[in-house]
C-alpha positions in Angstrom: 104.6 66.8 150.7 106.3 65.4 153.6 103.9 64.4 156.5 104.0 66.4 159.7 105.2 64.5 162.6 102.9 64.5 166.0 103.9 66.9 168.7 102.5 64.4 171.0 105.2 61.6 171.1 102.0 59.7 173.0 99.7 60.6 169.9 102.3 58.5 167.7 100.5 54.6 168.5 101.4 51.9 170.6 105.3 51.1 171.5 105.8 47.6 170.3 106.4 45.0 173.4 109.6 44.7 174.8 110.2 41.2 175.4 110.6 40.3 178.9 113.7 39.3 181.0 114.0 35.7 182.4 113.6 36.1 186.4 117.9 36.2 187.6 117.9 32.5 189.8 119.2 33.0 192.6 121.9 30.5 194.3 120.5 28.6 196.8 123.7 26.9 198.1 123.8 23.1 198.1 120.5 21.4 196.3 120.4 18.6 198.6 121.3 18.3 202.0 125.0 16.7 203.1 123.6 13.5 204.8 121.1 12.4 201.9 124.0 13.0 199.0 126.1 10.9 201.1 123.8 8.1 201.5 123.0 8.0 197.8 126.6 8.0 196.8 126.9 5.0 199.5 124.0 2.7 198.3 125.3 3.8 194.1 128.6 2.3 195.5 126.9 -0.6 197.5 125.0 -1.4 194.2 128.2 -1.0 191.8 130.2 -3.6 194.0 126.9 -6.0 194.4 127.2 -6.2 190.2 131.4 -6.9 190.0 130.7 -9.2 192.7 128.4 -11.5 191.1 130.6 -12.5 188.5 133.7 -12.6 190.5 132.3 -14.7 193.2 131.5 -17.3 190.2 134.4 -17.3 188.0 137.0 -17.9 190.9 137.5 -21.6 191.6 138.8 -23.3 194.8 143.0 -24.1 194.4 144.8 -26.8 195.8 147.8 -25.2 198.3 151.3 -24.6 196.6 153.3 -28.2 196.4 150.3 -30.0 197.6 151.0 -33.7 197.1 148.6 -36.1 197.1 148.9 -38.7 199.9 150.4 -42.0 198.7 151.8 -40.4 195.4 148.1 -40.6 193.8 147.2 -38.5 191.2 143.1 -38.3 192.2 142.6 -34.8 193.4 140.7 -35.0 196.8 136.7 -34.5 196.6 135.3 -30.9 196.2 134.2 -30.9 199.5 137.8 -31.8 201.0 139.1 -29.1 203.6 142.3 -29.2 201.5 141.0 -26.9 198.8 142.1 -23.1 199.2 138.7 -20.9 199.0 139.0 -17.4 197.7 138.4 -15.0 200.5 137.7 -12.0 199.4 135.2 -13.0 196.7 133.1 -15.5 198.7 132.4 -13.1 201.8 131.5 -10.2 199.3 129.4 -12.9 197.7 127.7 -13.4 201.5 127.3 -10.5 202.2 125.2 -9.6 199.2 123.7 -12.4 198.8 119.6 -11.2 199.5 120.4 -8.3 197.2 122.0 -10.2 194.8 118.9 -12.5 194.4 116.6 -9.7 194.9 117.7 -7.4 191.8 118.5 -10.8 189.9 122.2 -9.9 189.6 123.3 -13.7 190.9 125.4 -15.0 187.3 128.8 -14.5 185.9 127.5 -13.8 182.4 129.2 -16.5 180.8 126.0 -17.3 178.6 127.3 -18.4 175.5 130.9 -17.0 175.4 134.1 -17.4 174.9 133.1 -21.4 175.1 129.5 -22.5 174.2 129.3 -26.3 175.9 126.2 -27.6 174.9 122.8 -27.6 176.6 121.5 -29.7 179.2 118.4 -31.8 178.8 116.2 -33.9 181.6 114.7 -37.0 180.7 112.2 -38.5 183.2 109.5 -41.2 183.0 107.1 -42.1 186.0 105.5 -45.5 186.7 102.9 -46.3 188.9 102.6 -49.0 192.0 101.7 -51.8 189.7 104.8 -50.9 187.4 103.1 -49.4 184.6 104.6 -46.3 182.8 102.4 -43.2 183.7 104.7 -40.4 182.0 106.9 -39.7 179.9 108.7 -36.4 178.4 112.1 -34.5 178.6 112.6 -30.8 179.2 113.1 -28.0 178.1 110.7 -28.9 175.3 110.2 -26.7 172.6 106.1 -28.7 171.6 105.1 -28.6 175.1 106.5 -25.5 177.2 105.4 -22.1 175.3 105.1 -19.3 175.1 109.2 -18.6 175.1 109.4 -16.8 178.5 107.7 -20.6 180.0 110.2 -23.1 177.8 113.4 -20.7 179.2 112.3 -21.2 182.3 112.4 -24.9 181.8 116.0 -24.7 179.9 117.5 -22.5 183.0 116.2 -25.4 185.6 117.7 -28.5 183.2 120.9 -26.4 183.4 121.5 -25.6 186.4 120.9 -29.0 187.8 124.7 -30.1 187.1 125.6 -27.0 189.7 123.2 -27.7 191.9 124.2 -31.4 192.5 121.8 -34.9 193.2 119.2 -32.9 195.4 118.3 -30.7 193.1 117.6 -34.0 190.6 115.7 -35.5 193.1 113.9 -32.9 193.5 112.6 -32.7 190.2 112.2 -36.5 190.5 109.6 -36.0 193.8 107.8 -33.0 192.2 107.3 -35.3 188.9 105.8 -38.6 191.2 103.5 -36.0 192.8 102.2 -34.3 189.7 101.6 -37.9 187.8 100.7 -39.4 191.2 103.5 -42.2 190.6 105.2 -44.6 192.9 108.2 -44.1 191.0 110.7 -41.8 188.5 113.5 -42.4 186.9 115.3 -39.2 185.4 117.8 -38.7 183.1 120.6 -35.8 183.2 121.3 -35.1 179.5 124.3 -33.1 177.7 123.5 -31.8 173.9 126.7 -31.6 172.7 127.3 -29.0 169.8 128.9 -29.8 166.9 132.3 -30.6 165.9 133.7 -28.8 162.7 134.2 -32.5 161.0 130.6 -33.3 162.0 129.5 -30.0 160.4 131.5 -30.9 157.0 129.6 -34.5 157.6 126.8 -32.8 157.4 125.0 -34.6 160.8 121.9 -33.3 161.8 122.1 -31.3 164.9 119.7 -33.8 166.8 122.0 -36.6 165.9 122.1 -39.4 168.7 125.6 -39.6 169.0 125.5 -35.5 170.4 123.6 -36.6 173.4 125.2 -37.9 176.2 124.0 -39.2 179.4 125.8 -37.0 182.2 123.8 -38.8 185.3 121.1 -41.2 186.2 118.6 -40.4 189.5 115.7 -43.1 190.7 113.3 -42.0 193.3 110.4 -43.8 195.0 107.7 -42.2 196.5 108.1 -43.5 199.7 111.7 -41.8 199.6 109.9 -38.8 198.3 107.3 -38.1 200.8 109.2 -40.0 204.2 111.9 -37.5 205.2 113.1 -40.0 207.7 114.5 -41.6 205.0 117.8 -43.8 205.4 118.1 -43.7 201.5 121.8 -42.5 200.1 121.5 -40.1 197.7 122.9 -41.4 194.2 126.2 -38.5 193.5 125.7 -37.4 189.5 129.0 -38.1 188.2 130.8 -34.7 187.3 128.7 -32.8 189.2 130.6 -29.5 190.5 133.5 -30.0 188.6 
């Protein structure tokens, strides 16, 4: 028997739920005012040509002028300090001009770590004596037994390397922070290149801490007298190949 529908639609139950609309956003016109997206588009581009200029600045070397000649017919190029050498404009005053930033973010290298020409690492070699000549100290760094955790012995390799670009002060510096820590009357250090190996010394089979893959780059002797009178007439001693 067929069941007899409700005359009261009402009488029939509850309507199932109809699902509910998402709320129509409405356009609000521009999300951020004119004068703040234009500053943040300036500072993104400030910040884009603070990282090309890092590298740029540092892979751009100074040129000798067209036909230079040197005078007398030598074939010496003049020092690195000589007003004859052409300095890139461009690159250098970008380099100036971002320079607090540059050493603020840590964007100041030319990411030339370890490519397309690995040279080597550098090594420094000191040893400190005291007033009556008697050896206080003695080590080298970076040093993989004494500076650890990793973070502390890169420090150390970054500071041997970068004393060849830095030139003699920043050897003799080392040298007057070394006679203070040991409380020495003199140091003696020792600029070190760890040459990799050649392919014939890798068929040789030479052990990678070979002697003959260490070469002495530049010697540096400091007293402490020197170190602590800055009224020093000393000379400083020029670390051959240094800046070139």
């Amino acid at each position: 028997m067929a069941k007899k529908r409700p005359d009261n639609p009402e009488q029939a139950g509850p309507k199932p739920a109809q699902p509910k609309r998402p709320a129509q956003r409405v356009a609000s016109g521009t999300p951020w005012h004119p004068f703040w997206r234009w500053l943040v588009s300036l500072l993104l581009v400030l910040h884009l040509t603070a990282v090309f200029v890092a590298p740029w600045d540092l892979s751009t070397d100074p040129a000798l002028p067209p036909g230079y000649v040197a005078p007398g017919g030598s074939q010496q190029l003049p020092p690195r300090d000589s007003a004859v050498w052409q300095q890139p404009v461009v690159p250098r005053k970008l380099h100036r001009f971002f320079n607090y930033y540059l050493n603020l973010a840590y964007l100041n290298h030319g990411y030339q770590f370890f490519a397309p020409d690995p040279a080597g690492s550098n090594l420094i070699r000191y040893q400190v004596w005291d007033s009556g000549g008697a050896e206080i100290a003695t080590g080298e760094f970076p040093n993989l037994d004494q500076q650890w955790p990793r973070l502390f012995y890169h420090r150390h390799m970054m500071l041997a390397a970068q004393t060849g670009d830095m030139g003699e002060r920043s050897g003799r510096l080392y040298a007057k922070h070394l006679i203070r820590l040991h409380g020495g009357q003199t140091a003696r250090l020792e600029w070190v290149l760890h040459k990799l190996l050649s392919p014939k010394q890798v068929l040789d089979e030479t052990p990678m801490g070979a002697e003959s893959t260490f070469v002495v780059l530049a010697e540096i002797r400091e007293t402490a007298d020197a170190a602590f009178n800055s009224n020093s007439e000393e000379l400083p001693v020029a670390i051959p190949g240094a800046g070139q």
